[in-house]
PLY file of the C-alpha trace (Angstrom):
ply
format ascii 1.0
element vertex 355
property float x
property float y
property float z
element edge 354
property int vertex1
property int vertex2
end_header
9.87 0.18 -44.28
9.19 3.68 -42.97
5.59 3.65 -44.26
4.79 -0.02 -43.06
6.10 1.75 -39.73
3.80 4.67 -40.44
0.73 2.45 -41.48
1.17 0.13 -37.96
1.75 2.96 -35.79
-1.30 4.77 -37.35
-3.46 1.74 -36.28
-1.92 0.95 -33.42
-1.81 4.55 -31.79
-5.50 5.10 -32.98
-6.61 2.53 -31.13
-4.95 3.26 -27.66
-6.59 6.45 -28.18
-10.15 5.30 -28.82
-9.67 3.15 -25.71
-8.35 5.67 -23.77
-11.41 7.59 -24.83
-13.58 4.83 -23.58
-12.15 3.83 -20.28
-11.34 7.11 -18.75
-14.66 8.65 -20.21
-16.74 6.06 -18.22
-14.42 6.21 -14.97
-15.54 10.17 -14.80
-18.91 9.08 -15.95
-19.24 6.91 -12.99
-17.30 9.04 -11.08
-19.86 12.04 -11.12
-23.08 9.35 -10.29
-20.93 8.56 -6.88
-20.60 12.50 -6.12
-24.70 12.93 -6.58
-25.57 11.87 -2.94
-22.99 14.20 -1.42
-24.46 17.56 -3.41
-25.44 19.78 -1.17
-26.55 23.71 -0.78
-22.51 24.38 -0.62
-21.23 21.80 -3.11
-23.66 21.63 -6.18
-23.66 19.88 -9.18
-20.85 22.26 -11.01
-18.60 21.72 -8.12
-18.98 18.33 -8.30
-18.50 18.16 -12.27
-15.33 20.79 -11.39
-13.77 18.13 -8.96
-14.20 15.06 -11.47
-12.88 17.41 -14.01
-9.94 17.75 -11.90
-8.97 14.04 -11.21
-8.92 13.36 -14.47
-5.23 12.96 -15.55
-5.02 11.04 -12.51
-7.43 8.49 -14.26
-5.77 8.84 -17.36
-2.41 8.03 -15.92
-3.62 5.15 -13.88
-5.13 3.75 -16.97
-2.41 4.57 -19.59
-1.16 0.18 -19.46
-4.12 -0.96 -19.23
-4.96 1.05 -22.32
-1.97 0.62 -24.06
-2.47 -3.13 -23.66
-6.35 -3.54 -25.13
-5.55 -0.80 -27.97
-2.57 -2.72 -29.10
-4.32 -5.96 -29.19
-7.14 -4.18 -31.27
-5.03 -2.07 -33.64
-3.03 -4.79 -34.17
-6.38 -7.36 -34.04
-7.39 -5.64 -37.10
-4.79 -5.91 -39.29
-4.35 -9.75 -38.67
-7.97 -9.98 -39.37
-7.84 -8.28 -42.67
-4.25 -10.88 -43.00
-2.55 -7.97 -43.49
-0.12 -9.05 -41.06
0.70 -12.46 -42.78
0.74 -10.04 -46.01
3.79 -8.36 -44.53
5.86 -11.18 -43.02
5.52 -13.04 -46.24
6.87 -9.55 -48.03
9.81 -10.04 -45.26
8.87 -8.03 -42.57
10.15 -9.79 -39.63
8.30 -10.14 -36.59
10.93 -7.71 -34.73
10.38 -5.48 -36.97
6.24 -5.12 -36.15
7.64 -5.50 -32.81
9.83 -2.51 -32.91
6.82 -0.57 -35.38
4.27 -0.95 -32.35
7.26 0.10 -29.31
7.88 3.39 -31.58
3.93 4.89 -30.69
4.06 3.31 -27.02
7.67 5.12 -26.52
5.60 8.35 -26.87
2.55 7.29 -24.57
5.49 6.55 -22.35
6.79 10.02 -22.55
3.18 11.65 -22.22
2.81 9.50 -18.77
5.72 10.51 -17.25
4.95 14.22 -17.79
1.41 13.62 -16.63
2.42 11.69 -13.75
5.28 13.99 -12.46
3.81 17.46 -13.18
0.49 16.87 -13.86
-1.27 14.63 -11.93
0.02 15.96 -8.39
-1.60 19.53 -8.71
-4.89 18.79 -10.21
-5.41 15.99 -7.50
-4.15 18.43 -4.65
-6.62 21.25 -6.60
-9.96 18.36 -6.84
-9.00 16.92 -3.27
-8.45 20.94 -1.36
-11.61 22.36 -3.54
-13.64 19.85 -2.59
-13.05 19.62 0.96
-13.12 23.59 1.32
-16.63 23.59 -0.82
-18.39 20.77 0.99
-17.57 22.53 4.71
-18.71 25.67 3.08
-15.10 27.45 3.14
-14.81 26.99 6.53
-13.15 23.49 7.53
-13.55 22.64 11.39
-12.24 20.55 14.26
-15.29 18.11 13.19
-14.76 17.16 10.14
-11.45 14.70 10.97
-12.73 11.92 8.70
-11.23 14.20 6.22
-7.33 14.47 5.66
-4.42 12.50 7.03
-2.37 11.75 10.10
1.44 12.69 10.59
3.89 12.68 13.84
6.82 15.14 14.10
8.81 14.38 16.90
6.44 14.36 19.93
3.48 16.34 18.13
0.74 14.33 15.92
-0.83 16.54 13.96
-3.86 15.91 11.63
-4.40 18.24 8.29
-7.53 18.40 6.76
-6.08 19.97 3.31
-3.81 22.48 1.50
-4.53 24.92 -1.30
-2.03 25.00 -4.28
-1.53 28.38 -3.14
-0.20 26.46 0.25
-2.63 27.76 2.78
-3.58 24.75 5.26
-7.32 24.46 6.01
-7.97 22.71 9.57
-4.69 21.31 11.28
-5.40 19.95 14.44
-2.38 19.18 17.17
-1.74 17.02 19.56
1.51 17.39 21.81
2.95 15.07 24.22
5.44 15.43 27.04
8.56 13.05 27.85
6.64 10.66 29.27
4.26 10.83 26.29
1.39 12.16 28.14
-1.31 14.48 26.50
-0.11 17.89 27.47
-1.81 19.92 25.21
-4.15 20.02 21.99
-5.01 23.00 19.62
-6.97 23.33 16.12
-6.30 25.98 13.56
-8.74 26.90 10.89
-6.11 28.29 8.38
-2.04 28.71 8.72
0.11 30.24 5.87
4.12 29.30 5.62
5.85 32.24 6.41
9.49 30.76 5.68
11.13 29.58 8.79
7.47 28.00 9.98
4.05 28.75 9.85
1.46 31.33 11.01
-1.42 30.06 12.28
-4.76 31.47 12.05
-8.03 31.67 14.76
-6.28 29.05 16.89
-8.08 27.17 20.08
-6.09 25.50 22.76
-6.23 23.38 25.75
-3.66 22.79 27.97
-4.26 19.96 30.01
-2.70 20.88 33.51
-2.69 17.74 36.10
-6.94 17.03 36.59
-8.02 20.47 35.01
-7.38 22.15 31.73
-6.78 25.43 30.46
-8.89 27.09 26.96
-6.69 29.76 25.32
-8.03 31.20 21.78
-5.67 32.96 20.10
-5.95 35.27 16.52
-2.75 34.04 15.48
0.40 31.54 16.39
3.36 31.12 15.41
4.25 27.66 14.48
7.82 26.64 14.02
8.01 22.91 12.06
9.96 21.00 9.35
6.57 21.04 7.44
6.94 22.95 4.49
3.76 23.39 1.70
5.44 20.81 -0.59
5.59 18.55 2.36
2.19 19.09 4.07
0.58 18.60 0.36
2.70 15.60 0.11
1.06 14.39 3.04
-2.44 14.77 2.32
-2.31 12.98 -0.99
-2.25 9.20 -1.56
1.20 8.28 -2.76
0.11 7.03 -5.69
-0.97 10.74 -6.89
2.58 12.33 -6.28
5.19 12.69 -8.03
8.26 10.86 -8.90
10.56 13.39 -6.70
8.03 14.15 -4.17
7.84 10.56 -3.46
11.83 10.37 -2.98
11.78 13.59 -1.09
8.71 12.83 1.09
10.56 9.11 1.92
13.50 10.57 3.03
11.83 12.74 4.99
9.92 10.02 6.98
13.54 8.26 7.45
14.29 11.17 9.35
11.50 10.95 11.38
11.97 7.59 11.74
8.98 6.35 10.11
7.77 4.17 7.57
8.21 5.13 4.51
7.21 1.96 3.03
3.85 3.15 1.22
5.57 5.62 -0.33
8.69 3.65 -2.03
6.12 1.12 -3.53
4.52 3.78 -4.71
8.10 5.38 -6.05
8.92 2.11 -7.58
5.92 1.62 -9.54
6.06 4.99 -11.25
9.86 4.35 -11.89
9.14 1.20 -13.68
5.82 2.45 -15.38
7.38 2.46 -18.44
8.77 -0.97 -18.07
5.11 -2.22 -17.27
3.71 -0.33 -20.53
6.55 -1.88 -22.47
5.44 -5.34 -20.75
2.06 -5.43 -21.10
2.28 -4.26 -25.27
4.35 -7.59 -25.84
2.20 -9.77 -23.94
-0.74 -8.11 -26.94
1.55 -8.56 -30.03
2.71 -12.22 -28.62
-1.24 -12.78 -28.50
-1.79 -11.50 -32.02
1.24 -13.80 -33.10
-0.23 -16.53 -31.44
-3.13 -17.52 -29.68
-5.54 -14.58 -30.50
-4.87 -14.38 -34.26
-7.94 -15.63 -35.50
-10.32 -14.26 -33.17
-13.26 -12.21 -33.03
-12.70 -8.82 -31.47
-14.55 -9.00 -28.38
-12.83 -11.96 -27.46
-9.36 -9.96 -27.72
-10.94 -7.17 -25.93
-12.00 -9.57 -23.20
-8.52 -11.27 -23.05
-6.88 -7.52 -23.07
-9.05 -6.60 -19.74
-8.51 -9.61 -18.08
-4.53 -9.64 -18.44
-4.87 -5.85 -17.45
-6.62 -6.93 -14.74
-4.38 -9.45 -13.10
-1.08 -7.60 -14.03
-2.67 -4.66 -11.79
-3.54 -6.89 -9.16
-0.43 -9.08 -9.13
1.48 -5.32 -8.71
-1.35 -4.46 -5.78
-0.99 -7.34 -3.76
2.76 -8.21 -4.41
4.19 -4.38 -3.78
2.30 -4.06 -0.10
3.27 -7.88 0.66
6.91 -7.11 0.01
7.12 -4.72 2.37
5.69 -6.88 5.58
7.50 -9.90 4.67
10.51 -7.75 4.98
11.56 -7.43 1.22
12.47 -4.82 -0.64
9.84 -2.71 -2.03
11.13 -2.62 -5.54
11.01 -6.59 -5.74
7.15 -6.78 -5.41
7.20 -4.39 -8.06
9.38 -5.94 -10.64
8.12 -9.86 -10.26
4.90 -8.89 -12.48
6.86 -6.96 -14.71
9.81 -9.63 -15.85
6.71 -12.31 -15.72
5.01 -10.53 -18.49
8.07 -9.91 -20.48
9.14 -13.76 -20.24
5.25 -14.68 -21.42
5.21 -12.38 -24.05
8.90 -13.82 -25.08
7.72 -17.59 -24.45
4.72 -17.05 -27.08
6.39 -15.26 -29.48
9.40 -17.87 -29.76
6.42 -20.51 -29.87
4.53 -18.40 -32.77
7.61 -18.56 -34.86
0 1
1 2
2 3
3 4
4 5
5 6
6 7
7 8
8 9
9 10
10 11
11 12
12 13
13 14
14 15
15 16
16 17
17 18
18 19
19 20
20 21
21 22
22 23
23 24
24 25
25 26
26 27
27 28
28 29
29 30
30 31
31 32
32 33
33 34
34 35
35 36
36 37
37 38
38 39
39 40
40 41
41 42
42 43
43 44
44 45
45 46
46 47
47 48
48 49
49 50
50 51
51 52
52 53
53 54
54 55
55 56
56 57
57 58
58 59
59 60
60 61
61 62
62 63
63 64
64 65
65 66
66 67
67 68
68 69
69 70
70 71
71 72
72 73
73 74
74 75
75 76
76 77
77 78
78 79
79 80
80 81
81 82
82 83
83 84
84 85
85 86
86 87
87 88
88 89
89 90
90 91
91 92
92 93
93 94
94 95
95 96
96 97
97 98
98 99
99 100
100 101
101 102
102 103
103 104
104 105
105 106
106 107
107 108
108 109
109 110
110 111
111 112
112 113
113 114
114 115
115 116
116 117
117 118
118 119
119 120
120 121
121 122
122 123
123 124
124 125
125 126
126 127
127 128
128 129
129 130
130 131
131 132
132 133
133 134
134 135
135 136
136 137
137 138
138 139
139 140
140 141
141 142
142 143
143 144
144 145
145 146
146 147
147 148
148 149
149 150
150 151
151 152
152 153
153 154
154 155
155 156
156 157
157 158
158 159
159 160
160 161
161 162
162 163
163 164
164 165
165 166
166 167
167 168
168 169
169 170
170 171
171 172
172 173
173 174
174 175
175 176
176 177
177 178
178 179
179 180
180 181
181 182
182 183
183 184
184 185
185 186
186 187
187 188
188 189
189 190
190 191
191 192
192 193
193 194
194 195
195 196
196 197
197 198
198 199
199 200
200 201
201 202
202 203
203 204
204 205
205 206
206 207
207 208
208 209
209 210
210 211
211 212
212 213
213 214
214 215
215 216
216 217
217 218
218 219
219 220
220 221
221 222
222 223
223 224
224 225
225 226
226 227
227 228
228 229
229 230
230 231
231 232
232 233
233 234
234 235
235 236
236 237
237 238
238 239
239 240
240 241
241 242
242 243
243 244
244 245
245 246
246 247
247 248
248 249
249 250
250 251
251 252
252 253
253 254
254 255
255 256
256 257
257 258
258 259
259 260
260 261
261 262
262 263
263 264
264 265
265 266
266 267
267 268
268 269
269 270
270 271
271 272
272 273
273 274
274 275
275 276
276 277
277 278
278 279
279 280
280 281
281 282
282 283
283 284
284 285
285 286
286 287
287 288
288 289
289 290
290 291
291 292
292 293
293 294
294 295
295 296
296 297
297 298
298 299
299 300
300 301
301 302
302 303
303 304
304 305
305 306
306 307
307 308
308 309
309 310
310 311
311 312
312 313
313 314
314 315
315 316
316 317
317 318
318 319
319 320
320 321
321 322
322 323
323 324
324 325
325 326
326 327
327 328
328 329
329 330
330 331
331 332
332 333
333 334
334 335
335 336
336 337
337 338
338 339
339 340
340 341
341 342
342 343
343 344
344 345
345 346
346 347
347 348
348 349
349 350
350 351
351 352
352 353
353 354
């Protein structure tokens, strides 16, 4: 049995690869057209190729169950083409057998995507998103440029960060500050600001203090800035959830509780990287419970087309039904789940029906 293992997994995990290969190769492909109209004299063509370069494990990891899916339905497409599979259930293989064969392979893609995903994919997205920002504003990120970065409130301050270096220097953080009665009381923009520990030291700072009907211009070398942001936190915050970790997620959510804000983005996010692996696992029975049944005797481009369109509407089901959980009041990790226990009772209906 070990080498009928061997011989499936051989197929199977070839052709995840080769798909993988595929997919992600034409995602940077069309990735780098999309950068072309934003070259300019400060970001070139090698910067832009650097910054593709960059965000690709975070491809790779987004497309790791989609892969998984249309590589098992074509590794395992070819050997019921050749009838090899019929060749081994009539030599009493059992179908949970081939079942357990093609999990064995997927168990380490599962491995490989949590790694990725938790100490992989946060850096080299923080590294593309920073490095581009800082190369496209010529190393020198200003007040202007605010269509750049994200939001956050802390207490009575919103503040607006343009971007972080892994080395956790902040490029452009613009503050607004608020009195009791939440009136604008003052505003300031720093170019750069390095953690110092207790808070943060702010570099070539510009304020105005808005005093009754006049203001007041101050610009200072440096400030001291004492906040709750830490590096970790402030790169946290410039990154889609989707591109952080496992425990940054967790950390960053209960550090919006505090704040009492919602953290709601950010435990759909947590949730769907949690049950990943339960999505891969999905998705791979749905392809063998196709092979089994109706996609046995088809040509291969019809099992590729059936493998992108199942990919397809698993992602969206898990797009539309994480967010909608959330406003309707529901608990983030339901949204998440529904499209995951639907694909495992399909895969489960069509294998009983296969026999």
């Amino acid at each position: 049995m070990n080498r009928i293992d061997r011989y499936i997994t051989r197929h199977v995990l070839g052709a995840i690869f080769i798909v993988m290969l595929v997919i992600v190769g034409l995602d940077l492909l069309f990735t780098l057209v999309d950068q072309l109209p934003d070259l300019t004299p400060n970001y070139q063509f090698n910067d832009a190729l650097y910054y593709v370069v960059m965000t690709g494990p975070r491809r790779l990891y987004e497309h790791i169950p989609l892969c998984s899916l249309i590589g098992c339905l074509l590794g395992l497409g070819t050997l019921a083409t050749s009838s090899e599979l019929t060749v081994m259930r009539a030599a009493g293989v059992s179908t949970f057998r081939i079942i357990t064969a093609v999990m064995k392979p997927v168990l380490v893609i599962i491995i490989g995507a949590l790694l990725l995903g938790e100490y992989v994919v946060p850096k080299s997205e923080q590294e593309a998103q920073s490095y581009r920002t800082i190369t496209i504003a010529g190393g020198r990120v200003g007040a202007t440029s605010l269509g750049q970065g994200l939001w956050h409130r802390e207490g009575r301050t919103f503040l607006h960060v343009e971007t972080i270096s892994l080395e956790g220097e902040v490029h452009g953080i613009t503050r607004y500050q608020f009195d009791e009665n939440w009136s604008l009381s003052r505003s300031s923009f720093a170019r750069t600001g390095t953690f110092t520990g207790d808070g943060w030291l702010l570099h070539n700072v510009v304020e105005t203090q808005f005093l009754g009907d006049s203001t007041k211009v101050e610009q200072r070398a440096t400030e001291e800035w004492i906040s709750g942001m830490t590096p970790s936190l402030l790169s946290t915050l410039i990154m889609e959830p989707s591109n952080l970790s496992i425990t940054g997620l967790h950390t960053y959510s209960n550090y919006l509780g505090e704040q009492e804000l919602s953290a709601a983005d950010y435990e759909v996010a947590f949730w769907s990287k949690v049950l990943q692996p339960l999505s891969i696992m999905g998705l791979v029975l749905i392809a063998v419970s196709f092979i089994f049944g109706p996609l046995r005797s088809v040509t291969v481009g019809q099992r590729l087309i059936a493998g992108v369109i199942v990919g397809l509407v698993f992602k969206l089901m898990q797009d539309l039904l994480g967010p909608a959980s959330t406003v309707y009041g529901l608990a983030p990790i339901l949204g998440v789940t529904v499209p995951i226990v639907l694909s495992f009772l399909i895969g489960w209906r069509l294998l009983r029906r296969a026999g």
